[in-house]
C-alpha positions as CSV (number, residue, x, y, z in Angstrom):
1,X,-34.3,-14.4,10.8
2,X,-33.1,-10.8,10.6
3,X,-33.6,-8.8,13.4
4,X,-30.9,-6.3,12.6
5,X,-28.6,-5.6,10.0
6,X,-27.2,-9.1,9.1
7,X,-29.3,-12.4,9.2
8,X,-28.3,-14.5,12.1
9,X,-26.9,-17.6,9.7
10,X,-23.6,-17.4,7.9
11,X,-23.0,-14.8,6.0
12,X,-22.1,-14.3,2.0
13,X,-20.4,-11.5,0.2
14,X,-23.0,-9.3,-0.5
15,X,-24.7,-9.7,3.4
16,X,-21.1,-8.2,4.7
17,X,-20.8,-5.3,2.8
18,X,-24.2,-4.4,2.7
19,X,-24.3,-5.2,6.8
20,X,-21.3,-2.4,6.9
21,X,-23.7,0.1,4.8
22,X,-26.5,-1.1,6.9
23,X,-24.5,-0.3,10.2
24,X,-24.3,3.3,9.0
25,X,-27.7,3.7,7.9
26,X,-29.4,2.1,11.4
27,X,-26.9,3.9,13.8
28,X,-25.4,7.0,12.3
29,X,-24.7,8.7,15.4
30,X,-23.0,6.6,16.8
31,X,-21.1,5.2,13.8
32,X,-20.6,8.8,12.0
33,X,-20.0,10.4,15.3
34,X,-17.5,9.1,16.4
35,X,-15.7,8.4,13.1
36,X,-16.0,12.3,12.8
37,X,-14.3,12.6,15.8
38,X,-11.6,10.8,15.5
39,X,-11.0,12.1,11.2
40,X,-10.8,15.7,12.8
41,X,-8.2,15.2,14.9
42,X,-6.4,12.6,13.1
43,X,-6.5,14.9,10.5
44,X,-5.3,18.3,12.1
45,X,-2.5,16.3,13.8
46,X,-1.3,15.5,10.4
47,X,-1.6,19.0,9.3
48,X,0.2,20.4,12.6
49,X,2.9,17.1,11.1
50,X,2.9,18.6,7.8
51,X,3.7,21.8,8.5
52,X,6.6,21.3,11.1
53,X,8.4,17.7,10.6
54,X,7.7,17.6,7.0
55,X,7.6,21.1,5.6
56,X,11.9,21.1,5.7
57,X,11.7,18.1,3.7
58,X,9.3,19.9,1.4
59,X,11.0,23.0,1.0
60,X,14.3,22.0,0.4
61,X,16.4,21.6,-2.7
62,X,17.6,18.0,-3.1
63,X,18.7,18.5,-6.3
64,X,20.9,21.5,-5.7
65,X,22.4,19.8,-1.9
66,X,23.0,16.4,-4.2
67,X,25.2,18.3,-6.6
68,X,27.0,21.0,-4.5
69,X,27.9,17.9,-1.8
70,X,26.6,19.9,1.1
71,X,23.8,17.5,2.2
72,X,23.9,18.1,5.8
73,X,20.5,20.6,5.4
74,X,18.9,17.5,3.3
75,X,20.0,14.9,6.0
76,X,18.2,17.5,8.9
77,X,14.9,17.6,6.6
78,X,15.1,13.6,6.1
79,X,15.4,13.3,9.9
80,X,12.6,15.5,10.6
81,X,10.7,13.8,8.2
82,X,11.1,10.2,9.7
83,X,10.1,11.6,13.0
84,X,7.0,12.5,11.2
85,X,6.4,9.5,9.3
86,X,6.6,7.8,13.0
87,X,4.4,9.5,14.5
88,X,1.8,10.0,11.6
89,X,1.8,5.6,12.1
90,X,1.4,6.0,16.1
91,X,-1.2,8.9,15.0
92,X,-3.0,6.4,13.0
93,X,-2.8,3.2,15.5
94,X,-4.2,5.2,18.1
95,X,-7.1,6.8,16.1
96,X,-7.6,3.4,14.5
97,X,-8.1,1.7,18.1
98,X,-10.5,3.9,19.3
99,X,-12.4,4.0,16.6
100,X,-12.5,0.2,15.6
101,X,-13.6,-0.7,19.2
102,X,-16.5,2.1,19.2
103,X,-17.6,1.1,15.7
104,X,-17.6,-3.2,17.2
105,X,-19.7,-2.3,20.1
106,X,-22.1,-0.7,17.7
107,X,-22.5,-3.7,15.3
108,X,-22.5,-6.2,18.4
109,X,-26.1,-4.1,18.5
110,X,-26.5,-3.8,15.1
111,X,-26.5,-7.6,14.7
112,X,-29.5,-7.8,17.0
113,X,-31.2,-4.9,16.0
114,X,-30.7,-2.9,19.8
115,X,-30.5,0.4,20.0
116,X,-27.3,2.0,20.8
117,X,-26.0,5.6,21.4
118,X,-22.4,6.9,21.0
119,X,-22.3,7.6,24.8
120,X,-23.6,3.6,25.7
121,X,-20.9,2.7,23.0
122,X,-18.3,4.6,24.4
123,X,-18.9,3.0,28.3
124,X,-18.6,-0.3,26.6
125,X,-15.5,0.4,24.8
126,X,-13.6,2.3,27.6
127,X,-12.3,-0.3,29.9
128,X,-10.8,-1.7,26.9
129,X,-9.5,1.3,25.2
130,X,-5.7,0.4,26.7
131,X,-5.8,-3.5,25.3
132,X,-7.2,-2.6,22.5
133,X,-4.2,0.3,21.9
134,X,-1.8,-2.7,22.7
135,X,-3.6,-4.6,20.3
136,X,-3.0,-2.3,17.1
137,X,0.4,-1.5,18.1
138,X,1.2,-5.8,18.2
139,X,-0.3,-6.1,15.0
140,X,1.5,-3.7,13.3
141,X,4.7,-5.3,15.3
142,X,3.7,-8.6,13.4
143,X,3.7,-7.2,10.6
144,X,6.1,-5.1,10.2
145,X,9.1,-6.8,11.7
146,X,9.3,-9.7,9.2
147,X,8.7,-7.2,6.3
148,X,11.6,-5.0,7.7
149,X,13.7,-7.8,8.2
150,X,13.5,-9.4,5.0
151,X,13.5,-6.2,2.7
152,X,16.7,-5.2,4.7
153,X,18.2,-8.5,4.4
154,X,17.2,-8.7,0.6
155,X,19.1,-5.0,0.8
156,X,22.1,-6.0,2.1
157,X,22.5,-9.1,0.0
158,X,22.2,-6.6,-3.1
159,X,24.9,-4.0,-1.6
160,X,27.4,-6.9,-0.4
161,X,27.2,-9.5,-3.4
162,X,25.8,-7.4,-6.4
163,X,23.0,-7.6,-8.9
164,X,24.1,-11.6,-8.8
165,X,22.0,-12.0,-5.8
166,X,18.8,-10.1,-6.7
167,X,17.4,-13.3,-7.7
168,X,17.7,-14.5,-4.0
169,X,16.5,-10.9,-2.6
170,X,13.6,-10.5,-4.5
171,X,12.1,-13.4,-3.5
172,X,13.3,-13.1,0.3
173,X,12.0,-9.5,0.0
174,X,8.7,-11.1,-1.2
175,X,8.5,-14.0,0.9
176,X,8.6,-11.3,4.1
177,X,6.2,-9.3,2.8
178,X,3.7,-12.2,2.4
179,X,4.3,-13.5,5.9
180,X,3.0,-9.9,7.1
181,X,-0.1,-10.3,5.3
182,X,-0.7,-13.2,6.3
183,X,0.1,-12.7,10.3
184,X,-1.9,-9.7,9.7
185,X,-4.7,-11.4,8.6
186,X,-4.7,-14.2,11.0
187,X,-4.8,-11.5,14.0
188,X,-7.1,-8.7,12.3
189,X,-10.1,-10.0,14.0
190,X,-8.6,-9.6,17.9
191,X,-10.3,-6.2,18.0
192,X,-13.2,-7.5,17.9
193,X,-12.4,-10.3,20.2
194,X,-11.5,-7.7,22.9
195,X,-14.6,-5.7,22.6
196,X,-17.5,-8.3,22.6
197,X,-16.3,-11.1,24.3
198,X,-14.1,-9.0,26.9
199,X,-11.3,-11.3,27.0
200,X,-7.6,-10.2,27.6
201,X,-5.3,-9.1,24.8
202,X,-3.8,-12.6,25.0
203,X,-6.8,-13.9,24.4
204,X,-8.1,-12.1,21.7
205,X,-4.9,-12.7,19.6
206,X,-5.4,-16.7,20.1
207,X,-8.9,-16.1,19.3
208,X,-8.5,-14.1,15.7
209,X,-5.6,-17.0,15.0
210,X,-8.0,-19.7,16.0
211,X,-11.3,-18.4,14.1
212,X,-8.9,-17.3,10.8
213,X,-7.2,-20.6,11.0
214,X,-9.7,-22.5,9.2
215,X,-11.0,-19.9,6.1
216,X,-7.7,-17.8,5.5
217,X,-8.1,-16.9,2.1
218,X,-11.9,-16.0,2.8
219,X,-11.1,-13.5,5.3
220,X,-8.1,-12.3,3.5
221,X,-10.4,-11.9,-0.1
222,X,-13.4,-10.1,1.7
223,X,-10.6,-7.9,3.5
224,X,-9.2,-7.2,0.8
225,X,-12.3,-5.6,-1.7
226,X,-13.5,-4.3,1.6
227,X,-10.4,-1.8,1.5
228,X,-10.1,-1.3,-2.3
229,X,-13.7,-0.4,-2.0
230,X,-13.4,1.9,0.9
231,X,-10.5,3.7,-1.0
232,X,-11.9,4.2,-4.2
233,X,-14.8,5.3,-2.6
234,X,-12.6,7.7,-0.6
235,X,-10.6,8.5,-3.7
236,X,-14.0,9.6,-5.2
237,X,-14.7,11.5,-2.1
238,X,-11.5,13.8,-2.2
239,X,-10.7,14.0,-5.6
240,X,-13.2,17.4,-6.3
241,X,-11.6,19.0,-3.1
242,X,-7.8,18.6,-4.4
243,X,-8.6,19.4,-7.6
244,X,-10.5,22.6,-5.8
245,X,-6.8,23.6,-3.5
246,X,-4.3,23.2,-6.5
247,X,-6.5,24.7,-9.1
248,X,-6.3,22.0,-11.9
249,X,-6.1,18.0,-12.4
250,X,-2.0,18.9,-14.2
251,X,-1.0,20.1,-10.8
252,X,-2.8,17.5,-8.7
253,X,-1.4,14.7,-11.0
254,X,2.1,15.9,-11.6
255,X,2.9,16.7,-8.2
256,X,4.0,20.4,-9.0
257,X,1.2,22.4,-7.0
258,X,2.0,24.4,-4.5
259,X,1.1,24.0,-0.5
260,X,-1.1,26.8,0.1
261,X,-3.1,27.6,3.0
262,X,-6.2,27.0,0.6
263,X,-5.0,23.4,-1.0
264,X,-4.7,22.2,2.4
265,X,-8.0,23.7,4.1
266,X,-9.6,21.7,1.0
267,X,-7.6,18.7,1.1
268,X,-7.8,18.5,4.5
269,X,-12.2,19.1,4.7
270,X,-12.0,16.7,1.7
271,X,-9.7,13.5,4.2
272,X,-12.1,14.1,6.7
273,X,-15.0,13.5,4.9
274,X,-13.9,10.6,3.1
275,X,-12.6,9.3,6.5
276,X,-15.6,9.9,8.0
277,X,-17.9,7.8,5.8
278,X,-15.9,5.2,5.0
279,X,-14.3,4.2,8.3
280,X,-17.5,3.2,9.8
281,X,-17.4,0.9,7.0
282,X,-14.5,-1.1,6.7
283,X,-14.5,-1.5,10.4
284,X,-18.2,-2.5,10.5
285,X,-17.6,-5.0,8.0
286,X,-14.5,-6.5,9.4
287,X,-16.9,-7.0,13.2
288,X,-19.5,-8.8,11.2
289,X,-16.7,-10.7,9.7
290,X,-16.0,-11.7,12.8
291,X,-19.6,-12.3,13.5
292,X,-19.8,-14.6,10.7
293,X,-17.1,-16.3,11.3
294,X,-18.0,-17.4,15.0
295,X,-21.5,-18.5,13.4
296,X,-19.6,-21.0,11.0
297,X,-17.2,-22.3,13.9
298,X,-18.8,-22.1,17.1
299,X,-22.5,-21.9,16.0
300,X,-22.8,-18.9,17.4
301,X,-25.8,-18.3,15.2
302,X,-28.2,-19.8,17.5
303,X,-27.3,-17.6,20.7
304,X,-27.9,-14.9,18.6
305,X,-31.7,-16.2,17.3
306,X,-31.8,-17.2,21.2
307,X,-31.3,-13.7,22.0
308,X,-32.9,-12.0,19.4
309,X,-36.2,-14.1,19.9
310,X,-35.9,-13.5,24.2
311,X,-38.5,-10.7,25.7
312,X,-37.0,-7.2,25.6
């Protein structure tokens, strides 16, 4: 039975991704909307970042402060840049938020086939716009922390003991990093948790752990080519707009162009289009991942059909 984008069974490969291109094609208002939206302004805060925090950074001579010894206008830029950095992450947790619980609600339609519009999505999504804020922002605490921890450890054993510890730091600094992607992964599907079931933030995190416990490496894999597909697909997206601003691919490629106002007009149309399109996807596919996943644990499959098959 497929009364919407997906059939209401478990799910393969294929079913996912072409659910998340389905999800676009059924409910592009909604889904394109939105993702619009929030690539606009995501985007022109990173310009308005670009041109304050980071442009001293930019525009300074690091070669010349690191050989006259007068660093202190290099050590103002690298300041102003790790402000930006910081808050070009908090830019992309919020916009990321927003937009992942929009884009749930609309596949928690799509999956029945309902008809949804970006204003119904948006009243679904509200009261949980804060939870789900708190929810990005704990993830990327997970993450992070035991990747900071364990690259600076691996760091410091380097700078205290010499070279005749890198054997121990690279795999410490490894070890870290795999226990990010691995909390990550275990918690990725909380979003989705908060949005359609309308639990607590508590309870979506022991949700996603509970529902990734069993198929890890399934839900890491499809993760996984879901983004490398996303961002080629970006990549392809943006490419002929750089290449457009700086004038030739030796510039693009060797980092020399200039920032002009036209590279960045065109890079800048060129992130929001790519953002735009693929968004939708990579979010719709991790809610249908969720989806699938609830069908294989809790036989949620047959509330669906239940619901699919009820009088409208």
């Amino acid at each position: 039975m497929k009364p919407g984008v997906v059939p209401l069974r478990p799910l393969g490969l294929g079913e996912l991704l072409d659910g998340g291109v389905g999800v676009l094609r059924r409910y592009p208002r909604p889904a394109l909307g939105m993702s619009a939206v929030v690539a606009v302004i995501s985007t022109l805060a990173n310009v308005a970042l670009l041109l304050t925090a980071f442009r001293p950074f930019v525009d300074v001579d690091q070669a010349a402060a690191l050989q006259s010894g007068n660093t202190d206008a290099l050590e103002s830029a690298l300041g102003g840049a790790a402000v930006g950095g910081l808050l070009t992450i908090v830019l992309a947790l919020l916009s990321g938020a927003v937009l992942t619980g929009v884009l749930t609600a609309v596949v928690g339609k799509a999956v029945l086939g309902q008809p949804l519009s970006l204003t119904e999505a948006w009243a679904q999504v509200r009261p949980a716009l804060l939870p789900l804020i708190g929810c990005a922002f704990v993830v990327a605490g997970a993450v992070a922390v035991p990747v900071l921890v364990g690259v600076a450890l691996a760091v410091a054993l380097v700078a205290v003991a010499g070279p005749v510890l890198l054997l121990l730091g690279i795999p410490l600094a490894l070890g870290s990093t795999a226990l990010g992607v691995y909390l990550y992964v275990r918690l990725s599907l909380a979003p989705c948790a908060l949005v359609l079931e309308k639990v607590s933030l508590g309870t979506s995190l022991r949700r996603s752990w509970l529902l990734v416990k069993s198929d890890w490496w399934r839900v890491f894999g499809i993760s996984l080519l879901t983004i490398v597909v996303a961002q080629f697909v970006a990549l392809v997206i943006q490419v002929p707009f750089e290449l457009l601003g700086y004038g030739s691919a030796g510039d693009l490629f060797s980092g020399t162009g200039a920032l002009t106002t036209r590279t960045l007009i065109l890079s800048s149309i060129g992130s929001i289009i790519g953002a735009t399109l693929v968004a939708p996807f990579t979010s719709g596919v991790r809610a249908l991942l969720y989806v699938d996943r609830r069908m294989r644990a809790e036989g949620l499959d047959v509330a669906l059909t239940a619901a699919a098959a009820a009088p409208r």
